[in-house]
N, C-alpha and C positions, 0 to 999 in steps of 0.2 A: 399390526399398526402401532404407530408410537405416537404419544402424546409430544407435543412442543420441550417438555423438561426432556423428556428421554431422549429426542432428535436432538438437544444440543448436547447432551453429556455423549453422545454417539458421535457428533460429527467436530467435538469440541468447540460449539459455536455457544455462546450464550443467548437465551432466549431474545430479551429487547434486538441483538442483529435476527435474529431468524424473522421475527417479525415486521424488524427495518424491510429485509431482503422482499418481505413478500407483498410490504408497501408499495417498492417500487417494481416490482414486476418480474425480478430474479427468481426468487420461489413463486409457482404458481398457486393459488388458494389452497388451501388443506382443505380435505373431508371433512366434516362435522357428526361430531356423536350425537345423539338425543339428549346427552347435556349440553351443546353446543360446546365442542371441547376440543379441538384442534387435532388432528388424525392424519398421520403422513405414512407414509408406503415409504418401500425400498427406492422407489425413483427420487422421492425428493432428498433419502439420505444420500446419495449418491451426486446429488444435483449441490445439495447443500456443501459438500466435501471438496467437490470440483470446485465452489466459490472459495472454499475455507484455503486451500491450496494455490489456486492463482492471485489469492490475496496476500498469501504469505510469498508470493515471487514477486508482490508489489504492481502486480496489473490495476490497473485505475477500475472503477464499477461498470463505465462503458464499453471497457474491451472486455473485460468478461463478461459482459451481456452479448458484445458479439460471438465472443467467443463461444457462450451457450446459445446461441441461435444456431451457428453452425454446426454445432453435437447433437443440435435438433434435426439434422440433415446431412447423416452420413456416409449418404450417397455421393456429395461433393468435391471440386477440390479441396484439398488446403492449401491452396497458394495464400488467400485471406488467413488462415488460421498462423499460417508462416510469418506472414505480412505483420500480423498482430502482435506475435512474439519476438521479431524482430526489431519493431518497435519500443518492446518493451526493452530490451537490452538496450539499446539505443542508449535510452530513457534513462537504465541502469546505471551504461559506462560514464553519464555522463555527472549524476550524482556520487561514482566515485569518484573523477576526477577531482571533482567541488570537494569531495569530501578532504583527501590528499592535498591540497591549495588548503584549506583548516588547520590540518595537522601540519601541513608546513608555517603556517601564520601563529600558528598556539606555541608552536618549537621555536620560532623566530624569538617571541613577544615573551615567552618564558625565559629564553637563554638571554637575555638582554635586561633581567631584573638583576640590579644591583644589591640588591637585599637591604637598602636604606626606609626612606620613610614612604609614604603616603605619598607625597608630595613631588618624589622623584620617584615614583613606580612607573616603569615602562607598562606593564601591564594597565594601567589604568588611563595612560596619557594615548596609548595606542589605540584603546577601545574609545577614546572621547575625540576621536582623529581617524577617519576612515582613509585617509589619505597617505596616512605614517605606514599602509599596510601596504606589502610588493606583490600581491594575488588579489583578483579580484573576486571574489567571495559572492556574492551579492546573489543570495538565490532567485532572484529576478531574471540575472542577469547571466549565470554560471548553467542555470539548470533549463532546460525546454521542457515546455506543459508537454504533459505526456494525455 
């Protein structure tokens, strides 16, 4: 059994998320010692790693929750489990794009500095003018909730 310190140095998670995760429902309750002292088993390292991991491909905390619902039931399809990662990329391609529309607006807005004063920096007259910009940027507007 592993204390709460040791499951995060094991699964690279820092304590305050191990205990977020088990606020909201993600890790199930740990064991408790007779100091009352937090006691996890092989599943939740394993459970914690799958979170630490779909986090790091940027899945939001609801699709990895469904996502662990369905690992809880591996008898199923994955068309849902497809469905979720499919989304996720979605979700991905679409903050690359945004991202590329940035880099082309920062490459625009840079190569257009005359290297004079303050007063004539494109840089700064571009950022005070969302209008002067030819990509629409607007992560409202560029990027879908995922």
């Amino acid at each position: 059994m592993l204390t709460i310190g040791k499951l995060g140095e094991a699964a690279g998670v820092k304590v305050p998320t191990i205990r977020y995760y088990e606020q909201i429902g993600l890790l199930p309750p740990p064991d408790r010692s007779a100091g009352n002292q937090r006691l996890y088993g092989q599943r939740a390292r394993d459970r914690l790693a799958f979170i630490r991991h779909a986090r790091e491909l940027g899945f939001p905390l609801e699709a990895i929750r469904d996502l662990l619902s369905l690992s809880d039931r591996p008898d199923q399809s994955c068309a849902a489990a497809d469905s979720i990662a499919r989304a996720q990329l979605a979700a991905t391609r679409a903050r690359i794009a945004r991202l590329r529309a940035l880099e082309a607006e920062l490459e625009r807005m840079i190569g257009q500095c005359a290297h004079g004063t303050i007063s004539d920096c494109r840089v700064i007259e571009v950022l005070g003018d969302h209008a002067q910009c030819r990509h629409d940027h607007d992560p409202a507007v560029a990027e879908p909730a995922a």
